[in-house]
TORKOL-380404 format. One line per field, with one value per residue (C-alpha): residue number from 1; residue in one letter; x, y, z negated. Coordinates in steps of 0.001 Angstrom, whole numbers, plus 500000, padded with zeros to 6 digits. Layout:
num	(NUM | ...);
residu	(A | ...);
x	(X | ...);
y	(Y | ...);
z	(Z | ...);
This chain:
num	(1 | 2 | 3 | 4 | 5 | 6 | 7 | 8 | 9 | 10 | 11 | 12 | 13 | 14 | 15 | 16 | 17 | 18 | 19 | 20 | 21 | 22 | 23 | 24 | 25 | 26 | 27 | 28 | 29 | 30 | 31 | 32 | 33 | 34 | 35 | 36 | 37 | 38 | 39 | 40 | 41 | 42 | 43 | 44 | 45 | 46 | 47 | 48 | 49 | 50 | 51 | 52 | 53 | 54 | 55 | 56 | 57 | 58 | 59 | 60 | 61 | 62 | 63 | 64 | 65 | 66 | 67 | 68 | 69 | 70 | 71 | 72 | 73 | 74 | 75 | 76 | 77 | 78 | 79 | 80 | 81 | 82 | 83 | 84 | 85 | 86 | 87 | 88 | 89 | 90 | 91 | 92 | 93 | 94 | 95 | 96 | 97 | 98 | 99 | 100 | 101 | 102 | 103 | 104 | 105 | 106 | 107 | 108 | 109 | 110 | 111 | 112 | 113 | 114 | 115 | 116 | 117 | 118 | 119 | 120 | 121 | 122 | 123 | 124 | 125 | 126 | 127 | 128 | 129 | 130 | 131 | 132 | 133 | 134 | 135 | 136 | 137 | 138 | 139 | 140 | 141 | 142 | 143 | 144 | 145 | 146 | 147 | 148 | 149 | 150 | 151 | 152 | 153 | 154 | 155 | 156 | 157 | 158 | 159 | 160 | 161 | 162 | 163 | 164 | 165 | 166 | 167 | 168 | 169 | 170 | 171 | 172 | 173 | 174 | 175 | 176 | 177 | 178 | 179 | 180 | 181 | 182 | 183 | 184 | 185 | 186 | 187 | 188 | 189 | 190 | 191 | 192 | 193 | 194 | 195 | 196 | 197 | 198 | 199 | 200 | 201 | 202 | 203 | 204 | 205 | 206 | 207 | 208 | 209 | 210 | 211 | 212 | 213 | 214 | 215 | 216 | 217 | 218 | 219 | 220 | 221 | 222 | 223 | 224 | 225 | 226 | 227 | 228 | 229 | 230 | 231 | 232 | 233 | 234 | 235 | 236 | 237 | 238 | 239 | 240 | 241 | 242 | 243 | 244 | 245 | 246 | 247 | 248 | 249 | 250 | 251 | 252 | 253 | 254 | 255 | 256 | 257 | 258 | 259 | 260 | 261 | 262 | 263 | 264 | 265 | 266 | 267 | 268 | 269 | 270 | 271 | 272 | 273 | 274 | 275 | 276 | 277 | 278 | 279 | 280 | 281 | 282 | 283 | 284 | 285 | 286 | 287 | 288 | 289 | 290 | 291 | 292 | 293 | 294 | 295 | 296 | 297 | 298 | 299 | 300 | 301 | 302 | 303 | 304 | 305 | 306 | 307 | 308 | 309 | 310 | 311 | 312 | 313 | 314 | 315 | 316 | 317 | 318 | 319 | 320 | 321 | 322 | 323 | 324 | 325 | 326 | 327 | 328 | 329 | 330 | 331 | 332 | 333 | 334 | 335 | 336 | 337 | 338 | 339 | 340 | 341 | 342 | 343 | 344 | 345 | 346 | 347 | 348 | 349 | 350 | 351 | 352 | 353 | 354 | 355 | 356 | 357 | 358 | 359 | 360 | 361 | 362 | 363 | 364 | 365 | 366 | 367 | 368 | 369 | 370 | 371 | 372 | 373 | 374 | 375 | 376 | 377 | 378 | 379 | 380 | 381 | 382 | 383 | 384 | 385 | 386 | 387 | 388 | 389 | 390 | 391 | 392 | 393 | 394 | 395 | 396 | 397 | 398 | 399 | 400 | 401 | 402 | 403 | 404 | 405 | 406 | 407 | 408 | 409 | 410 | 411 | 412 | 413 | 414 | 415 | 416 | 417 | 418 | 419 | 420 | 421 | 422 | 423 | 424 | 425 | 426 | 427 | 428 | 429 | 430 | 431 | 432 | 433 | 434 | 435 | 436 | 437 | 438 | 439 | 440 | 441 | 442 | 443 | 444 | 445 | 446 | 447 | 448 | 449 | 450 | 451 | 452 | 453 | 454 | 455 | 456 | 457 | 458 | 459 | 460 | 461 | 462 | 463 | 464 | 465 | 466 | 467 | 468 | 469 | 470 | 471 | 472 | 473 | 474 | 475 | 476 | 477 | 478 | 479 | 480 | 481 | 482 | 483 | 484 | 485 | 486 | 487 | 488 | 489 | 490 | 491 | 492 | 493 | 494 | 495 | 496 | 497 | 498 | 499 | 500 | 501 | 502 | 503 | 504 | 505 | 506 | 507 | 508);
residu	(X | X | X | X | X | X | X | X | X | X | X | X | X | X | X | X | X | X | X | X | X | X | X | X | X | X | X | X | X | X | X | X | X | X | X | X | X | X | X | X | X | X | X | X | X | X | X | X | X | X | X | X | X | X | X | X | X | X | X | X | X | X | X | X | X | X | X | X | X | X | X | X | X | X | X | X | X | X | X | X | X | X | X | X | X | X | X | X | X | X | X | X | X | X | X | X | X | X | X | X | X | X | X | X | X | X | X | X | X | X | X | X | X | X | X | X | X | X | X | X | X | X | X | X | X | X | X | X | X | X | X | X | X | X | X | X | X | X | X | X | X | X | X | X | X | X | X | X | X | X | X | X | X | X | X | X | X | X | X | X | X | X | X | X | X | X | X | X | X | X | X | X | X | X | X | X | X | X | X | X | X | X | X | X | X | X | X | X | X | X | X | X | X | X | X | X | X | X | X | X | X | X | X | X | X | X | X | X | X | X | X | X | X | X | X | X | X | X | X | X | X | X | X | X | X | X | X | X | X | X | X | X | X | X | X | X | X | X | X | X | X | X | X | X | X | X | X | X | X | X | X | X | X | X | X | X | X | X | X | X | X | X | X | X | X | X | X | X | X | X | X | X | X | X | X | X | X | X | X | X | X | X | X | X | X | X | X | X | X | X | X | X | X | X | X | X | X | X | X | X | X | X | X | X | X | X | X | X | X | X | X | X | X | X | X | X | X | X | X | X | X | X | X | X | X | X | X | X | X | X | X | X | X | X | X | X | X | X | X | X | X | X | X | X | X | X | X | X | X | X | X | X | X | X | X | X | X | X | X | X | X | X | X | X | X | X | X | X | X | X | X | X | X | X | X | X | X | X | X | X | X | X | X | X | X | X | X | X | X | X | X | X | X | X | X | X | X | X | X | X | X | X | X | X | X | X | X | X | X | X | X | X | X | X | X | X | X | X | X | X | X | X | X | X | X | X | X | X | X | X | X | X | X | X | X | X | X | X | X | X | X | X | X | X | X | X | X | X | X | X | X | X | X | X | X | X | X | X | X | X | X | X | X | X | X | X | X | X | X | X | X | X | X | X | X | X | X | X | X | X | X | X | X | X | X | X | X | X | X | X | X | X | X | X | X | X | X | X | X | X | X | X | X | X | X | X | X | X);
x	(912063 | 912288 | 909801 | 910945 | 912635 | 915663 | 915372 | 917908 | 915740 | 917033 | 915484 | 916655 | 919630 | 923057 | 922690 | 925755 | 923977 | 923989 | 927470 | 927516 | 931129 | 931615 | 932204 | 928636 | 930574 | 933612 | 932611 | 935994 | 938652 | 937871 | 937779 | 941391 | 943322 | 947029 | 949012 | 951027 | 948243 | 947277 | 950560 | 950796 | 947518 | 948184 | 951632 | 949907 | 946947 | 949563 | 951283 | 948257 | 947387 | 950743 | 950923 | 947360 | 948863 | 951889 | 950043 | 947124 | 950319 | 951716 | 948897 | 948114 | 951798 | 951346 | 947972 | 949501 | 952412 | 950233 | 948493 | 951607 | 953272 | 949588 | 949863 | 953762 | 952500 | 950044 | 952177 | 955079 | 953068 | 951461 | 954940 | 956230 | 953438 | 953370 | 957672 | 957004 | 954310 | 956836 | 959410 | 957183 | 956139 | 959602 | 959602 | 955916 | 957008 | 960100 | 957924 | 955710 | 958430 | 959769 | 956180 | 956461 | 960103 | 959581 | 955727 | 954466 | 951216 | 950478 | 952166 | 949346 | 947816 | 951116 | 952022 | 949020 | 949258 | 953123 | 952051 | 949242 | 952209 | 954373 | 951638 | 950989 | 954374 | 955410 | 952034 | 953227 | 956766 | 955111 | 953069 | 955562 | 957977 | 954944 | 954469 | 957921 | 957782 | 960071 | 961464 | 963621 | 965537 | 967350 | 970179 | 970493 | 966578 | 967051 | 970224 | 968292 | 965138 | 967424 | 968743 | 965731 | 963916 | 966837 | 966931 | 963118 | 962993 | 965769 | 963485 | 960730 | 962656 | 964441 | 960689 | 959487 | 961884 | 959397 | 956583 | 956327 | 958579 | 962017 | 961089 | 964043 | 963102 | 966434 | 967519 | 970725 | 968962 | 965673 | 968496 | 970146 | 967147 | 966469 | 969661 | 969866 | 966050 | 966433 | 969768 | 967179 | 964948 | 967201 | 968893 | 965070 | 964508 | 967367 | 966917 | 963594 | 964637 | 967216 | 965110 | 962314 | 964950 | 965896 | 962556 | 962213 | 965335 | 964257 | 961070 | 962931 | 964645 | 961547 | 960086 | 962886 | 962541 | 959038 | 958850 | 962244 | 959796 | 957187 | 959578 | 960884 | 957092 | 956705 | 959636 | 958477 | 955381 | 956319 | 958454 | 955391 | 953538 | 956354 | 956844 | 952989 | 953686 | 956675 | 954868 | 950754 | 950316 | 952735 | 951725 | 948319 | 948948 | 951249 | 948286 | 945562 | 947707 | 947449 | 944100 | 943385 | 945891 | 943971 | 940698 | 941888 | 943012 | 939794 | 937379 | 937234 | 936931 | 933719 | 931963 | 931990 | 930936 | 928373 | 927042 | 926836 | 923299 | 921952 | 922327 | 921920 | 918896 | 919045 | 916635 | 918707 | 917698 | 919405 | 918072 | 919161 | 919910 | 916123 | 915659 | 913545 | 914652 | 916695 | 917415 | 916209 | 917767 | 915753 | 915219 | 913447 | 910676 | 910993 | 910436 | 907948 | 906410 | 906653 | 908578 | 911094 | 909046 | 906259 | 908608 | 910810 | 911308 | 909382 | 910392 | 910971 | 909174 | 906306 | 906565 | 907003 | 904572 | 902187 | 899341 | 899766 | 903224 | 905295 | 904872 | 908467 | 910306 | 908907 | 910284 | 913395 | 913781 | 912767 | 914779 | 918407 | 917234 | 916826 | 920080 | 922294 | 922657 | 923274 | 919997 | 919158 | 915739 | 913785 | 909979 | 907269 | 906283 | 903925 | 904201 | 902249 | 899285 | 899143 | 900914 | 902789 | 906737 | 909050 | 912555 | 915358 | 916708 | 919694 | 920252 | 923587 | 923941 | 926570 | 928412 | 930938 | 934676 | 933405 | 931543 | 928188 | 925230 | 924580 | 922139 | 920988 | 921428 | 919131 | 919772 | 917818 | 916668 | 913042 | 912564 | 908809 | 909546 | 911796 | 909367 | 906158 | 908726 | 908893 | 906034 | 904984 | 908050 | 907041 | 903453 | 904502 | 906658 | 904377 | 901863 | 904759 | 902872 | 906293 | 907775 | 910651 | 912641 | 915635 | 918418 | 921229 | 924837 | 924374 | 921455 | 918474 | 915527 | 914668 | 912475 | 909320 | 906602 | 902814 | 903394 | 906390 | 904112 | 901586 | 903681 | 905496 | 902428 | 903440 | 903266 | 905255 | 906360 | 907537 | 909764 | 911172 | 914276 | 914807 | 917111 | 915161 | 916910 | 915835 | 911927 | 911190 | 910510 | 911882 | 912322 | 913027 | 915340 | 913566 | 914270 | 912884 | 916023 | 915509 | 917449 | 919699 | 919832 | 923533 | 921949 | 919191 | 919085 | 920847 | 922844 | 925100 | 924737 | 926054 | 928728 | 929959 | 929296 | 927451 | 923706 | 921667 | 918843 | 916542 | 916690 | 913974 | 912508 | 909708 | 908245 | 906498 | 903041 | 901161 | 898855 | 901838 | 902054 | 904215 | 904843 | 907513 | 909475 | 911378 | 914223 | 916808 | 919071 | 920578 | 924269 | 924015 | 927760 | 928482 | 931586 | 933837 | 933605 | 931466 | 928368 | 925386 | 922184 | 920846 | 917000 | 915533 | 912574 | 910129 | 907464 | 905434 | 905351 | 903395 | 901029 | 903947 | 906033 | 903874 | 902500 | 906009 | 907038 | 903833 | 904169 | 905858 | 908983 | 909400 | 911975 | 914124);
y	(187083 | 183281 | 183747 | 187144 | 186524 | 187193 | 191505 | 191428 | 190561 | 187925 | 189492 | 192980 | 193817 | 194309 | 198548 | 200663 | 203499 | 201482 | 201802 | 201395 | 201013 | 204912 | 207498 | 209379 | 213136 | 212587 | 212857 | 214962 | 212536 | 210037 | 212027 | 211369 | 208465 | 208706 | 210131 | 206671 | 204665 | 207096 | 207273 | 203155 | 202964 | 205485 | 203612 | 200404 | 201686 | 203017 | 199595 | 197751 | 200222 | 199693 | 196460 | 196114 | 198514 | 196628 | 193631 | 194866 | 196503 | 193031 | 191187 | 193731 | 193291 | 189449 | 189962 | 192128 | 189677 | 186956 | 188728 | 189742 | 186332 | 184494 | 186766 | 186464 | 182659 | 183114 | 184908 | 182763 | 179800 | 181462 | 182216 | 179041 | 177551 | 180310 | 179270 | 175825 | 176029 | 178099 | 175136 | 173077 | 175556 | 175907 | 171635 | 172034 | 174743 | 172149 | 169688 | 171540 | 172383 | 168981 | 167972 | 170831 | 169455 | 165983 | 165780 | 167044 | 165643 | 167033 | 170533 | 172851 | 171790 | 171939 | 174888 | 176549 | 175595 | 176473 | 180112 | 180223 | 178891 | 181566 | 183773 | 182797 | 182214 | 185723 | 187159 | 185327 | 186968 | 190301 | 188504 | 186501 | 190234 | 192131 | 189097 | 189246 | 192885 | 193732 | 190008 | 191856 | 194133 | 191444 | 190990 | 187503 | 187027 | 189623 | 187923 | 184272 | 186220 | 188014 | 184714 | 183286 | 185762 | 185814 | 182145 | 182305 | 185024 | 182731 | 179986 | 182051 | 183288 | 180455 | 178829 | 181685 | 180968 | 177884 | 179791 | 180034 | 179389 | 179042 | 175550 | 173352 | 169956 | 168217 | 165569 | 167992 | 170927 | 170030 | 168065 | 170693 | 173173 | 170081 | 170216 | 174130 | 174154 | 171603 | 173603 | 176386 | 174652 | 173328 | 176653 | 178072 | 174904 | 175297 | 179030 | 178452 | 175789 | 177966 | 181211 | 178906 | 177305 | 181046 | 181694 | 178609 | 179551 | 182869 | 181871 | 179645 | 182860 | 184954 | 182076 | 182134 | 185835 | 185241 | 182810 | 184716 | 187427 | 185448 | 183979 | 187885 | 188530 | 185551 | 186743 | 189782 | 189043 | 187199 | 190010 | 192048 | 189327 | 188935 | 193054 | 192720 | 189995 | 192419 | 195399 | 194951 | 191067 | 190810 | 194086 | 193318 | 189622 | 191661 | 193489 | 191248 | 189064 | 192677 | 193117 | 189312 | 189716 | 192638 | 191200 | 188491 | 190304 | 192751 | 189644 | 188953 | 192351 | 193114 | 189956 | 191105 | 195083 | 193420 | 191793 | 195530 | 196492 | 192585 | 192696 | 196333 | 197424 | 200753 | 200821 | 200271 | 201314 | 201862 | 203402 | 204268 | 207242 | 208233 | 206988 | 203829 | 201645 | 198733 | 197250 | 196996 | 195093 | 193027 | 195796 | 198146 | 195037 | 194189 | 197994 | 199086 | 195929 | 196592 | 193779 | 194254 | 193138 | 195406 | 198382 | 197281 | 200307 | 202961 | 206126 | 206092 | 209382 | 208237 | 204146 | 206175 | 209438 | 210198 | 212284 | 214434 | 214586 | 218301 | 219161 | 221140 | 217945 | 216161 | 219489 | 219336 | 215472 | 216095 | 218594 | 217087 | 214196 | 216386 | 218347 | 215019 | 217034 | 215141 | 215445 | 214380 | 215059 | 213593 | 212906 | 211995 | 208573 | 205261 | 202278 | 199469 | 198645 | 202840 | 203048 | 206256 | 205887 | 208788 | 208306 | 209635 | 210107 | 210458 | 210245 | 210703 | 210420 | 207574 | 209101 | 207838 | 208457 | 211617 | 213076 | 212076 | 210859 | 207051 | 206656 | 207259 | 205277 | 205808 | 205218 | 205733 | 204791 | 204437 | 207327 | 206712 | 205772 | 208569 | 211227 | 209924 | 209782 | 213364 | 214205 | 212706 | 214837 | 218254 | 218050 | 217263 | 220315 | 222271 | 221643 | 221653 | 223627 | 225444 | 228261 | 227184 | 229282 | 227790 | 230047 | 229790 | 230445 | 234094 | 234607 | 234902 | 232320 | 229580 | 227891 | 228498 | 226459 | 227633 | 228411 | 230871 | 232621 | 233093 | 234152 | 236736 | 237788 | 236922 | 235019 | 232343 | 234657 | 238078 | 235136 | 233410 | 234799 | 238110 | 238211 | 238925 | 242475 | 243854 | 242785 | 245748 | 243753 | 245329 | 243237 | 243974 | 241998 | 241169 | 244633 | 246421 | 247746 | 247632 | 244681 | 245613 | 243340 | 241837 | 240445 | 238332 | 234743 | 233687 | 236608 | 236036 | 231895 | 232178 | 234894 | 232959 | 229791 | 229263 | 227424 | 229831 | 228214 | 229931 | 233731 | 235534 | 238409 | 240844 | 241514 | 244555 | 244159 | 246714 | 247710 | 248907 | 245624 | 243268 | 239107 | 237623 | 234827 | 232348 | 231180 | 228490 | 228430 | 225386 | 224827 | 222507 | 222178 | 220697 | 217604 | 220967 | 222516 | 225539 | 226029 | 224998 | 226205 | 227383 | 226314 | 228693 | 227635 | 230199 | 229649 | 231996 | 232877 | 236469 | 235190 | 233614 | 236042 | 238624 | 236857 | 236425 | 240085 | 241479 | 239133 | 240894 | 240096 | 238584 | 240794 | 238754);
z	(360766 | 361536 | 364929 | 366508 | 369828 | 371650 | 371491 | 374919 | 377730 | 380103 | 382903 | 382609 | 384302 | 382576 | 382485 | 382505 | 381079 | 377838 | 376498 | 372763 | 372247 | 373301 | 370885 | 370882 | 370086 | 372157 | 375686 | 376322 | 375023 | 377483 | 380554 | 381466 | 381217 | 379958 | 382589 | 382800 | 382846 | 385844 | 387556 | 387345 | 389084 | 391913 | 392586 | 392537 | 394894 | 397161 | 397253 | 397937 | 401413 | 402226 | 402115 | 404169 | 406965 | 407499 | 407730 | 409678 | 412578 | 412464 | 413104 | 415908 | 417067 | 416925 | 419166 | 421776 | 421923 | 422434 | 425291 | 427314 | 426817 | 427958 | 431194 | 431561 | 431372 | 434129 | 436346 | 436188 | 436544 | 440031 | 441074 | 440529 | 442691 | 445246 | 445660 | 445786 | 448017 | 450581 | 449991 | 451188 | 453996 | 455470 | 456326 | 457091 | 459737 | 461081 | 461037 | 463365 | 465628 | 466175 | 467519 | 470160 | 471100 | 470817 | 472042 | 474996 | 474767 | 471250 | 472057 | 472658 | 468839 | 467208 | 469026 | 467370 | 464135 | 464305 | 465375 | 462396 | 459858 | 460728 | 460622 | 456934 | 455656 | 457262 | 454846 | 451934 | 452027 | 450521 | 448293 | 446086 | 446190 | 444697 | 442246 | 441006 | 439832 | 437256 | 437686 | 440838 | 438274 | 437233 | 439536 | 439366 | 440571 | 443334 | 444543 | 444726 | 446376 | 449075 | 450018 | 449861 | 451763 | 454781 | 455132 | 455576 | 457928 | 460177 | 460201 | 461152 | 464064 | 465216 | 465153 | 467083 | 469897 | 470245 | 471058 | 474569 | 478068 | 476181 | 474527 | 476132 | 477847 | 477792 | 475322 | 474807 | 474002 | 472146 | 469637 | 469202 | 468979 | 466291 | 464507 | 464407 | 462880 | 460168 | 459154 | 458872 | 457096 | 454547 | 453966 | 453355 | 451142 | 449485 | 448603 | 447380 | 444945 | 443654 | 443420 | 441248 | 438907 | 438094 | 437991 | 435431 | 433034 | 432712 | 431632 | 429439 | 428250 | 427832 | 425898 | 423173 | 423327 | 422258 | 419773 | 418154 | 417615 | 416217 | 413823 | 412727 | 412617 | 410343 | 408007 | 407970 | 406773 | 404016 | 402793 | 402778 | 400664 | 398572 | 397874 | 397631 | 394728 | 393262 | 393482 | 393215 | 391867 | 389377 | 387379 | 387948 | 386280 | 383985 | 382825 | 382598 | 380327 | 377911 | 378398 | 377781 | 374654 | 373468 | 374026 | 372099 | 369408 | 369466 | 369623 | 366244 | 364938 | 367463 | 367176 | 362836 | 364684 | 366681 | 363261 | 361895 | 363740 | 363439 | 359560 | 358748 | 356381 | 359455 | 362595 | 365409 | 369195 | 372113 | 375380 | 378946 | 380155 | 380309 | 376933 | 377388 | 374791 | 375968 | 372680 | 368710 | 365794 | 363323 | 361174 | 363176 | 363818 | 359797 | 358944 | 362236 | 363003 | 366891 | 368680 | 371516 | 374144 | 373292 | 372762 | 375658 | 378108 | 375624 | 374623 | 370730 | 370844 | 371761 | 370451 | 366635 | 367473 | 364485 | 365453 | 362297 | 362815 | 362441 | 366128 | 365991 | 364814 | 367997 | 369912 | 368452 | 369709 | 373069 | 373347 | 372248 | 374782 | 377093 | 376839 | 375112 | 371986 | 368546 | 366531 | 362641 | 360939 | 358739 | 360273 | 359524 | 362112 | 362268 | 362177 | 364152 | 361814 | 361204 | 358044 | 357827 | 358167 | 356765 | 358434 | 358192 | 361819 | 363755 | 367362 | 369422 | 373162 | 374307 | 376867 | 379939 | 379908 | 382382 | 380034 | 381064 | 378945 | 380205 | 376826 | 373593 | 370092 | 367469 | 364165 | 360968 | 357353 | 355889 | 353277 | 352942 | 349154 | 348509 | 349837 | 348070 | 345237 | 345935 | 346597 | 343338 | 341934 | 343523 | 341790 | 338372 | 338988 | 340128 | 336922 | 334481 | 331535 | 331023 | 333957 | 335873 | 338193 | 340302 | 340846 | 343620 | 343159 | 344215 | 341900 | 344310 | 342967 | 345818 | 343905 | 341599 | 339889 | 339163 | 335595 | 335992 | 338866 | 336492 | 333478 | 335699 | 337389 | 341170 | 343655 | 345360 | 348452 | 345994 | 344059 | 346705 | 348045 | 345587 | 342559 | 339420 | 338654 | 342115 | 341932 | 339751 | 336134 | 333250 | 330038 | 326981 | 323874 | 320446 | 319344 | 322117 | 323696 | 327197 | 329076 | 331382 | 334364 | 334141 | 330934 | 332587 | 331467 | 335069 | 335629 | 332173 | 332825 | 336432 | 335180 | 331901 | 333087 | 329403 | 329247 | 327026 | 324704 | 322723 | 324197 | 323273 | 326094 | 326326 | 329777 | 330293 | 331796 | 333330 | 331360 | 328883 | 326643 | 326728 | 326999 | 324699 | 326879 | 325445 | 327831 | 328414 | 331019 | 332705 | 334911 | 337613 | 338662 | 342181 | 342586 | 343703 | 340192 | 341596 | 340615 | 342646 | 340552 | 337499 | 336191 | 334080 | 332337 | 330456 | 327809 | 326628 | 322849 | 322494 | 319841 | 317767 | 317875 | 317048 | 314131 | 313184 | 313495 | 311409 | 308302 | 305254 | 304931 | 301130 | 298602 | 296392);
């Protein structure tokens, strides 16, 4: 066995059909787990959705956050500019104005681009409002906006007072049209810079309120991974240490089990659930001669078939395949040169913890010895010179050989299965008093319990004479005390005994 390779083939797949370690007859004690075992999974399943919802909504909640603070950002950022930019409009606009008073020459430019500032500061007013929004519910905001806004529309209309005849020529009144203006200005200025520093803190505030959120959003996140550990990590650890434990403590025991089927005398295969052999031990190549790889992905039906073979027994086999029924018979098989194989099978289905059949095992033992050895048995029986009947417990004969068919005149099929007193033979004792049937050889031996030797009986032929019998009777007694047989053997002594009965008997 040196030189016969590796029977599991690297390149098959691991199958899960194949599951050895399964009780073959139990497929209904696996089909539920303990109801602990089941309850501990559920609660750890639940744990483990849980615990991906909550973090799934926060990270949702962190995304949406992140969006409405990036456009807070935006729009705070425009408003900011859009303020400043109207700070710097309201000197533009006096700056404007003190060309028309102070510059005669240059007064028909500045004039018009003092009328097109107004024009666009007036169009920005609406603008910034509808910017602010919900910024204007907060009082504060509203109250720095009002003042901001008023102070800008008195600019606006003490610049307007520019535009056209009413522009004053004197030194007097264009410094005091001057004077009055920049006041204007610098109240608008003023009111701008206020309205953007609220603007600015409660951005600031908004900020915190942001990042506070984040940080509650952080903490609670690592409570979830932390119930997570508690809950779904911890008895998961918990119970691979067990299983690692148990493995450990099963490992030695297997690895001797998995020795069992290496170093058995038995033919070992193992098939998938379609019963294509997936793996052989030694001794099926030793006994068969096929190999794994040539057998690999057979059916043991047909790998073993014998062309002579009893066609029922390959019936039978098909048929607990086909239906995952446990199966032993002895059959008749081949091997690989053509030798003929007797084995004594048995095949179970391996089954899932549902129920299922996932594969087949076959196990069995060569009996090619033992039935030549009876074979060899059954015709030295058979041409035993002397009768022999075999009785059951109840009487009726189940077996015969060729010399007590002859010596009672019948054949093989009027023996079989009939007790002696109801097949219609009448015997007679030494002194030719008819026997009566409780008095047959295996009657009284199965009702006393008492081997008889040496009875002496006359069977009446048909012709009117009759054939002296001599009989012995034999117990076989089973390991339960009852009796399991009785042989009856029968030789025939006619010519003796009637030479015995017709010589004189002497007188003293």
């Amino acid at each position: 066995m040196a030189d016969q390779p590796d029977r599991r083939d690297e390149r098959d797949e691991p199958d899960e059909s194949v599951a050895p370690a399964e009780n073959p007859e139990a497929p209904a004690r696996a089909k539920g787990k303990p109801r602990r075992a089941q309850s501990t999974q559920w609660r750890v399943r639940m744990a483990v959705y849980l615990t991906f919802l909550l973090v799934a909504a926060l990270a949702a909640l962190e995304a949406w956050n992140g969006v409405v603070m990036n456009e807070r950002a935006h729009r705070e950022a425009a408003l900011q500019q859009r303020v400043t930019e109207a700070r710097v409009e309201a000197y533009a606009l006096a700056q404007n104005a003190t060309v028309v008073l102070t510059q005669p020459s240059q007064r028909e430019q500045a004039l018009t681009q003092l009328t097109r500032r107004v024009g666009h500061a007036a169009a920005a007013m609406p603008v910034i409002e509808q910017m602010l929004g919900r910024e204007l519910a907060e009082s504060e905001v509203r109250k720095r906006f009002d003042t901001w806004k008023l102070a800008h529309e008195r600019l606006r209309e003490r610049l307007s007072g520019f535009v056209g005849p009413g522009i004053p020529t004197d030194a007097e009144g264009v410094e005091t049209a001057l004077r009055n203006m920049m006041a204007e200005a610098d109240a608008a200025a003023t009111s701008a810079d206020s309205l953007a520093d609220t603007l600015a803190s409660m951005h600031k505030r908004s900020t915190s309120r942001a990042e506070l959120i984040v940080w509650v959003q952080v903490g609670l996140l690592v409570m979830v991974l932390l119930l997570l550990a508690l809950l779904v990590i911890e008895p998961m650890v918990r119970s691979v240490d067990r299983r690692m434990a148990s493995a450990r403590t099963l490992a030695g025991p297997l690895r001797r089990l998995a020795l069992v089927p290496e170093y058995t005398s038995s033919l070992v295969l193992i098939t998938d659930r379609h019963d294509r052999i997936r793996w052989s031990n030694p001794a099926f190549t030793q006994v068969v001669g096929w190999r794994y790889d040539e057998v690999r992905h057979g059916l043991p039906a047909e790998v073993l078939r014998h062309p002579e073979a009893d066609g029922e027994a390959l019936r039978a086999l098909r048929d607990a395949v086909a239906h995952a029924r446990p199966l032993r018979q002895q059959s008749l098989h081949r091997r690989k040169d053509g030798a003929d194989l007797w084995l004594d099978l048995e095949m179970k289905p391996l089954r899932d913890p549902a129920g299922k059949a996932r594969g087949y095992i076959y196990m069995a033992t060569d009996i090619t010895e033992r039935v030549a050895e009876q074979a060899r048995t059954r015709l030295q029986w058979l041409a035993l010179p002397v009768g022999v009947l075999v009785h059951g417990p109840d009487g009726v004969v189940t077996d015969s050989n060729r010399e007590a068919e002859r010596l009672l005149g019948c054949s093989r099929e009027d023996l079989i299965g009939r007790r002696l007193p109801d097949a219609g033979w009448r015997f007679v004792r030494d002194d030719l008093t008819l026997c009566p049937p409780g008095d047959l050889p295996a009657e009284r031996t199965l009702r006393d319990r008492i081997p008889l030797i040496g009875e002496v009986l006359g069977l009446r032929q048909g012709d009117g004479g009759l054939r002296w019998l001599l009989v012995n009777s034999h117990l076989q007694i089973g390991m339960g005390g009852a009796i399991t047989e009785v042989l009856v053997s029968l030789s025939d002594i006619t010519g003796r005994f009637e030479a015995t009965r017709a010589r004189p008997v002497a007188v003293a």
